[in-house]
N, C-alpha and C positions, 0 to 999 in steps of 0.2 A: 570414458566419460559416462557418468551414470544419469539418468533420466528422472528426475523431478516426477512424481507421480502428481497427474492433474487434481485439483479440487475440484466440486462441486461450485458452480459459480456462486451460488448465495452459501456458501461453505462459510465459518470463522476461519482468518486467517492463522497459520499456526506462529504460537510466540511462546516465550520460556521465559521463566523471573526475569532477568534484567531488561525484558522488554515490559513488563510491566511497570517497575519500579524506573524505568526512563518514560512510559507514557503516564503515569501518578507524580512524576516530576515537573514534566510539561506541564500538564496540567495547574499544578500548584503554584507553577513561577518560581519553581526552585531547582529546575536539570543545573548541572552540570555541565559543559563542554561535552564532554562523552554520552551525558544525558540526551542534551540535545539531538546529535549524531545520529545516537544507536535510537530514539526516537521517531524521528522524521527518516529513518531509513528504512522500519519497520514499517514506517505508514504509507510510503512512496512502494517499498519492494515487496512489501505482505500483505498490508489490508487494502489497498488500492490497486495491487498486483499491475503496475505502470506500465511494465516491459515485458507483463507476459500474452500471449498469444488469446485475443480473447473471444474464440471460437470456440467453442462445448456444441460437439456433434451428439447426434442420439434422439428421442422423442422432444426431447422438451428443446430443440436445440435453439429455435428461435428467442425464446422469453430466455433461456441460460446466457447467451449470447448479447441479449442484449443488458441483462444486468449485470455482464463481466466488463462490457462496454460503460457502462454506469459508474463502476465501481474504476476501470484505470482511465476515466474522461478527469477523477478530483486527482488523482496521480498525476496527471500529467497537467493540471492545471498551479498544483505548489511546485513542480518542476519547473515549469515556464517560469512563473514570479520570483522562484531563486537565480534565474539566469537575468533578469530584464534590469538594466539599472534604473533608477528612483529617479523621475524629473524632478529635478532641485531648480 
């Protein structure tokens, strides 16, 4: 098993064309099924980094810490919403 090299907590999350062209789609009101998907997967597992470990030792480690905390608090806030059913 190989080891994820950490980012820098205010780092850009890393993404590749099809995650652009799924987040220009959201956006637009035009994804596709797959758009969607590969969209909100990037933003839940990439740029809000949800499920990853959000301690950044070192000088800065307080203020990295706490904006890695920042950043998987919206993560884990569209996770909840997609689990909760809708009071109808």
């Amino acid at each position: 098993m190989s080891k994820k090299p950490k980012r820098e907590a205010w780092g850009f999350a890393p993404y590749d064309d099809a995650d652009i062209i799924a987040i220009h789609a959201l956006i637009a009101g035009t994804a596709t099924a797959d758009h969607q998907r590969r969209g909100m997967a990037w933003i839940i597992n990439q740029a809000a980094g949800t499920y990853d470990q959000p301690y950044h030792p070192g000088e800065n480690a307080d203020t990295d810490t706490v904006f890695a905390c920042g950043r998987m608090f919206v993560g884990q806030q569209i996770v909840k919403l997609s689990k909760l059913p809708p009071k109808i």
